[in-house]
N, C-alpha and C positions, 0 to 999 in steps of 0.2 A: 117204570122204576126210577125212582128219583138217584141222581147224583150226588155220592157225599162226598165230600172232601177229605184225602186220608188221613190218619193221625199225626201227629208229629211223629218222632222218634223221641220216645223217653230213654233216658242213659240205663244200661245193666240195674238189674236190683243186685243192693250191697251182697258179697260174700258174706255167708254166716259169722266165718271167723273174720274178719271186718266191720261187723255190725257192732258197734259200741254201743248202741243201747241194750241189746242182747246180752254182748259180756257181761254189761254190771246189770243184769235183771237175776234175779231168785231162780229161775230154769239155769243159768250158767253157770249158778254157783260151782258143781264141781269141778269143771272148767278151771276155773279161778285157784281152787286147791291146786289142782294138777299142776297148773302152771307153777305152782309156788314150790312144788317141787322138783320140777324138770330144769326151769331156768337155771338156778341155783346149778344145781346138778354138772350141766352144762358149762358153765361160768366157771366151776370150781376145778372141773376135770381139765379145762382149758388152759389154765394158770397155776396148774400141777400142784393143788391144794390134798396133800395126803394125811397131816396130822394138824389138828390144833388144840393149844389150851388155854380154857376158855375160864374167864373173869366175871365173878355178876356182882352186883351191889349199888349202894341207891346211884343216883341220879341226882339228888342234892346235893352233895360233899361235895366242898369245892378246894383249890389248890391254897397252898399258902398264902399265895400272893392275892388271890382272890377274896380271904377268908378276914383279911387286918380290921379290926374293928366291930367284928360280929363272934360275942362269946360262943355259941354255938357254932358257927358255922370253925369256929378257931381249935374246938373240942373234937373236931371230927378233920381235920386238915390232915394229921397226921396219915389219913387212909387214905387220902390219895395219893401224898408223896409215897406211903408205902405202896400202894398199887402200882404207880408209875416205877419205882426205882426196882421192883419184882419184875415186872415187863420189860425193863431194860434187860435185866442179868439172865435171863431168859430166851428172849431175842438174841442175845448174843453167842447164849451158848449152843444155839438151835444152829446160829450160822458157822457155825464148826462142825455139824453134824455130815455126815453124804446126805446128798439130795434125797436117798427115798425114805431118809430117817428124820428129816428136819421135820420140824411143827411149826404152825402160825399162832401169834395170841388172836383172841376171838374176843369181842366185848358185844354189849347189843346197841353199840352208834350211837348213845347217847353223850350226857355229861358225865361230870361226876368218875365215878370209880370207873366206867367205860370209858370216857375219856380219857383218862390216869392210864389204865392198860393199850388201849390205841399211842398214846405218844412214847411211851413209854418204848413199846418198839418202833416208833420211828425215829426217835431221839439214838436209838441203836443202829440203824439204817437199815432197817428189814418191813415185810410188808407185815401187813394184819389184816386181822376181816373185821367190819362191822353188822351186826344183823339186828338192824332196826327192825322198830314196826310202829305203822300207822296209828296216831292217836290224835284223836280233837285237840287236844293239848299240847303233844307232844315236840319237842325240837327235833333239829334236821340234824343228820349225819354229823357227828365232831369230825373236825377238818384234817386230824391227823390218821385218821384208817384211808388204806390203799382203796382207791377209787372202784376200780375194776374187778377190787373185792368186798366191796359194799353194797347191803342187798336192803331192800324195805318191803316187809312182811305187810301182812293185813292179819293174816291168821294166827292166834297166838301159838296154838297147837302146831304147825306146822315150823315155825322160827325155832321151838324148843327141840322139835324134830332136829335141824341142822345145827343147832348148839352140840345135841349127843352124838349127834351121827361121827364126828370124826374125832370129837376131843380124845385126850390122854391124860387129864387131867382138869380138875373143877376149883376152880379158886375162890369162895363165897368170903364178899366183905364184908362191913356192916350195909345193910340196907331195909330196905320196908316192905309192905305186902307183895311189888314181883319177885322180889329177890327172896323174899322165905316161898312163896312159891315157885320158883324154880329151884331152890336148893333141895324141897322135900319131893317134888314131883323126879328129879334126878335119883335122890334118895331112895325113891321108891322102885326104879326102874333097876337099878343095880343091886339093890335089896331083894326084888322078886326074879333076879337072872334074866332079864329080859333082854340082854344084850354079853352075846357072846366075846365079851373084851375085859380087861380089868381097870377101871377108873378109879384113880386116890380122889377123894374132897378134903382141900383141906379149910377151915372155916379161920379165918384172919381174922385177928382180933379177939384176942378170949374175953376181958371185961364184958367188950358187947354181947357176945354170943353165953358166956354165961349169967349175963345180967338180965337177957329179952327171952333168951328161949333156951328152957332147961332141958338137954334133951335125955342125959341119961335120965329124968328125972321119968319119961317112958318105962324104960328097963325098968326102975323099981315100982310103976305100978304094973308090968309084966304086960304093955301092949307091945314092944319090941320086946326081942332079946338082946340077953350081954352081949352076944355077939355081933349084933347091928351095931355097938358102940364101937365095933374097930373100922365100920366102913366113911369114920371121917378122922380128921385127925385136927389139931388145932397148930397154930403160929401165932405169934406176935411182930414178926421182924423179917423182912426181905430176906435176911441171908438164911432164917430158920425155913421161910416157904419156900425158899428155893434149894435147899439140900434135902427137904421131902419132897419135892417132883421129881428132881432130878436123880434120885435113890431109886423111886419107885419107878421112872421110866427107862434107867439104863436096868435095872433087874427087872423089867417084864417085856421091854421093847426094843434093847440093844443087844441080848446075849442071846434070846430066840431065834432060833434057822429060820423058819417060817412063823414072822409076827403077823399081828392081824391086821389084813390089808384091806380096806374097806374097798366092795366094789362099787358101783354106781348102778348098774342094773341089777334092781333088787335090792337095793339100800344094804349093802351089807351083812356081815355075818349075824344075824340077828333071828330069833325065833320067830 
């Protein structure tokens, strides 16, 4: 019998959960969900994240200062100062609240009208959340959302998930195809009772919103009803959307014994 010479010693094969080619393969995909919910989860429950209210709108709009010499961009400057100057009085008045009543503004970490609400409460000196998502295109976090509550999605479905999960409130400004889809997909969630909580939307800006998208204009061909007209409500002016949030959340979430407390296992009070 011949003599071989023994093997070397090759290092451990990687742990599964270690295997990065694994993780980003098609078998790990739910993996990847999961995580997109638990991290967060995690993250939020840590830095005593209980309420927020959440801002969407485009991503184009830019601030005053930025806007000097661009008719368009100059036509639409007004929403950001208003996003921004709403996010301030807001912020502010959240930090008057007791801790388990206070809320964070939420934006999705972009420019634009997300940026305007991220600075808006830091220019207050309070945190916020940002909840990006992944895009070929897309820019990185605005520098004003609190760090350790800034999150970057891959999944569209699951980031809209923690938009509704804790909001109190939906703030839609002018913006383009995500932003009319997440205002009707929200629409539809509080429309069909899918969430056991009471959420106001109010839609900023009437020109725009009645210039792009007619909605009662539903009700009179009878695919809503009249009644879906009172689940949004309209503003023009920081001080007008901030006395219908704050009406709507000291009468549904300041004067109840037991308000709705989202838990984190089980995502909350939710069917």
């Amino acid at each position: 019998m011949s003599r071989r010479t023994p093997p070397k010693k090759t290092p451990a094969p990687k742990l599964a959960y270690m295997n990065e080619d694994f993780l980003k393969s098609p078998g790990a995909r739910m993996l990847r969900v999961e995580a997109e919910f638990l991290e967060p989860e995690l993250r939020l429950r840590a830095n005593g994240v209980r309420h927020t209210v959440v801002f969407f709108g485009s991503a184009r709009i830019r601030s005053e200062e930025e806007s000097k010499g661009n008719p368009l961009l100059e036509k639409t400057a007004k929403y950001y100062e208003g996003a921004r100057q709403l996010a301030y009085k807001l912020a502010k008045y959240s930090g008057k609240l007791p801790d388990e009543k206070q809320f964070l503004l939420c934006s999705g970490g972009g420019p634009g009208i997300m940026e305007a609400a991220n600075r808006g409460a830091y220019e207050a000196g309070q945190r916020s959340l940002a909840l990006g998502i992944s895009l070929p295109y897309e820019q990185h976090i605005n520098p004003y959302s609190t760090p350790e509550l800034s999150f970057n999605f891959h999944y569209f479905f699951v980031r809209k998930f923690w938009f509704f999960f804790l909001t109190r409130a939906l703030v839609v400004f002018p913006g383009g195809f995500g932003t009319m889809d997440e205002l009707f997909e929200m629409l539809t969630v509080i429309q069909t009772r899918k969430a056991a909580k009471h959420v106001p939307v109010i839609l900023y800006g009437r020109d725009f919103w009645e210039d792009v998208v007619d909605i009662p204009a539903l009700a009179r061909w009878g695919t809503i009803s009249q009644d879906d007209l009172e689940l949004f409500h309209t503003a023009d002016s920081p001080d007008e959307a901030f006395d219908l949030i704050v009406k709507d959340f000291e009468s549904h979430y300041l004067v109840d014994p037991e308000p709705y407390k989202p838990y984190f296992y089980g995502f909350g009070q939710t069917h």
